[in-house]
C-alpha angles and dihedrals in degrees: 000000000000124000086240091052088044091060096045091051091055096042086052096044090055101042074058088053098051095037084064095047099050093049087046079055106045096045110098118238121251116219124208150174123230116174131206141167122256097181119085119273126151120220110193097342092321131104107233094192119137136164145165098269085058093045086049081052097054109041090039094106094041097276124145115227107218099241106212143125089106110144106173114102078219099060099038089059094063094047088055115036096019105041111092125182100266107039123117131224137200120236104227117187118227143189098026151066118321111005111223160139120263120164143357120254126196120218108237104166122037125229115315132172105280098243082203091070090056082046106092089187094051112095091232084049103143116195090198087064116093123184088232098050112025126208099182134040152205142217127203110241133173133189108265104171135343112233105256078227128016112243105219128215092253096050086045086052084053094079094029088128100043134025084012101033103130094026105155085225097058101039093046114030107178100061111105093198119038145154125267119194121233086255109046091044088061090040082058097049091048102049080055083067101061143066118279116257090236092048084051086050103054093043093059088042087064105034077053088058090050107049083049084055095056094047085058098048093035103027 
């Protein structure tokens, strides 16, 4: 190889390479909900159990955690075909008390086959799902940030007929994977930072009681 064709093959190799990060760049992110259970329950002698704290764990050395176990045809699809590298999720908490959100995640791997699905002594094992032919997939997460207060499912249904309104979640409970708007993700993330309705509450209750108090000692 010339100097001169050298020189055009790099130029070339690095107009690639900043063709792939503007379009990285330029590409909206896309915000979603997956929900898990991080109390004990055994499915077919496991405990399926899972929470923020394990995922932290995980992902602390720059390691991805295979997020499967999705078997709704729904919710697969958007695993597979909607998830983009990039995208952040909410970690919602369910099947317990109380439900709730309790983190951000960032996808870090696309859709790929669930290996638990081939596994017939996994407790998501699917004999219907062949590697050549997979029914159920996975998707690459890893912990971003843990909520500086949980947001649970009653103070989400709160504002269920204004600023969520038309949150997938609430609409449409059962999904274990499903989409969050820009808004009301930052409405989300904002509500996180501040205090919780039933903590504001109890604080004006008892500033209330006070100044009651002081009417009767100073009338």
């Amino acid at each position: 190889m010339t100097q001169k064709q050298k020189r055009s093959f790099d130029d070339l190799e690095n107009a690639e390479t900043t063709q792939e990060t503007d379009e990285k760049e330029e590409r909206q992110l896309h915000y979603w909900l997956m929900k898990a259970e991080p109390d004990t329950r055994f499915v077919n002698g496991t405990d399926i159990a899972f929470d923020y704290e394990m995922l932290e764990e995980l992902t602390k050395n720059g390691e991805y955690k295979a997020w499967g176990g999705v078997r709704n045809y729904e919710a697969r699809n958007m695993i597979k075909s909607e998830m983009k590298l990039g995208d952040l999720v909410f970690f919602y908490y369910s099947n317990c008390k109380p439900p709730r959100i309790a983190g951000v995640m960032e996808i870090c791997r696309e859709a790929f086959p669930e290996a638990n699905a081939f596994n017939k002594e996994n407790p998501y094992y699917d004999p219907k799902s062949d590697p050549e032919r997979p029914r159920w997939f996975s998707i690459g997460v890893k912990a971003k940030f843990k909520l500086k207060r949980e947001i649970p499912l009653h103070e989400l249904r709160m504002y269920s007929n204004n600023q969520l309104a038309n949150m997938e979640s609430l609409k449409r409970s059962r999904l274990s994977v499903s989409r969050v708007s820009p808004r009301e993700w930052q409405f989300i993330l904002d509500l996180a930072e501040q205090a919780s309705p039933d903590a504001t509450s109890f604080y004006i209750k008892k500033r209330r009681k006070l100044e009651e108090h002081l009417k009767d000692v100073h009338p």
